[in-house]
N, C-alpha and C positions, 0 to 999 in steps of 0.2 A: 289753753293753759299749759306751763310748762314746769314741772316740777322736776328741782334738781337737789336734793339730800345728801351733795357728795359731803362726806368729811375730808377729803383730800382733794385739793386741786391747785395745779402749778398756775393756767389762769382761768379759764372758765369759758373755752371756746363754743361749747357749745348754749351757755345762758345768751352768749352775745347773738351766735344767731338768732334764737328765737328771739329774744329783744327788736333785733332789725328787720324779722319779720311780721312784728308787732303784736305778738302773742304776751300776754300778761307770765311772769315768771313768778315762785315762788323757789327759795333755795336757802341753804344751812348758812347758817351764821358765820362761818370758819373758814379759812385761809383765804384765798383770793376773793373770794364770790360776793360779799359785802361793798368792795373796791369795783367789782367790774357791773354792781347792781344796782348800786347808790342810793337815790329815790325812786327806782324806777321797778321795784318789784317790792317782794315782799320777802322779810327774811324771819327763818324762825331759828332756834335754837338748835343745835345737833343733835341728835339723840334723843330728841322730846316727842313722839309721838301724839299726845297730843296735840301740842302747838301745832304739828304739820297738822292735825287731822283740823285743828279750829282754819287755820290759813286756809283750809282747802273749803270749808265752809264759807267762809267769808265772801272768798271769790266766784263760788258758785252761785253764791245769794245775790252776790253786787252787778246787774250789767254795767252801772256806770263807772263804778271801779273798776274793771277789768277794760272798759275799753279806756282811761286816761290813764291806767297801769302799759298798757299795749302802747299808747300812744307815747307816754316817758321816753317806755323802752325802748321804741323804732327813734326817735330822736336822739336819744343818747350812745345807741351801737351806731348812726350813722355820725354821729358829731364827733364824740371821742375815739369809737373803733371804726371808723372810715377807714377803706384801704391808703386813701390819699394821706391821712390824718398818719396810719401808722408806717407806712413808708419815710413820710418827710422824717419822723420821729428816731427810722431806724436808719436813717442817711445821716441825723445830727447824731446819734451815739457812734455812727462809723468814723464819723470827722471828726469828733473829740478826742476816740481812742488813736486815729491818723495824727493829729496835731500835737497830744501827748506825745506819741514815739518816735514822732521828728524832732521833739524838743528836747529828749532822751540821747535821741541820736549826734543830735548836735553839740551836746556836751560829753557825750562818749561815752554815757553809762548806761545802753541798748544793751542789752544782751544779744547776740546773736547765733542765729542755733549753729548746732555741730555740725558739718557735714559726716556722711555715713560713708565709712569706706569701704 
């Protein structure tokens, strides 16, 4: 089991590993970690200690929840957070911002930086 309580998080690298290692996850409700957890864990509120303390019950008490909470999770860090998945992902936002600033270019309102003298 992998408990993650961040209140801040830009995206939640480390829920995803344990997810693809098929460890059952519980994590705060708040910024990324909802988006990178989806069905495949469990989420509780920020700052609510109880709620973490029931989730942490829950999944102690449940083996068959925690093994098709594990099992979500390993499918869903390899399906959506695949390296192959996030590669091709970050090749199409490279060739969009590329194709935008050919299209820029070609009508002549690119900015081009200063040279330093």
């Amino acid at each position: 089991m992998f408990v993650f309580p961040s209140l801040l998080e830009g995206f939640g690298l480390p829920v995803v590993e344990a997810m693809a290692c098929g460890t059952p996850v519980i994590v705060a409700r708040t910024s990324s970690l909802p988006e990178v957890v989806g069905d495949a864990g469990l989420l509780v509120p920020p700052m609510d200690p109880q709620a973490l303390t029931q989730a942490l019950q829950t999944l102690l008490g449940n083996d068959e929840l925690r093994q098709r909470l594990g099992q979500r999770g390993r499918e869903r860090a390899e399906g959506i957070y695949s390296r192959e998945h996030m590669v091709a992902g970050t090749l199409e936002a490279y060739r969009a911002f590329m194709g935008q600033r050919k299209g820029r270019e070609a009508q002549g309102t690119a900015k081009r930086p200063r040279s330093v003298a």
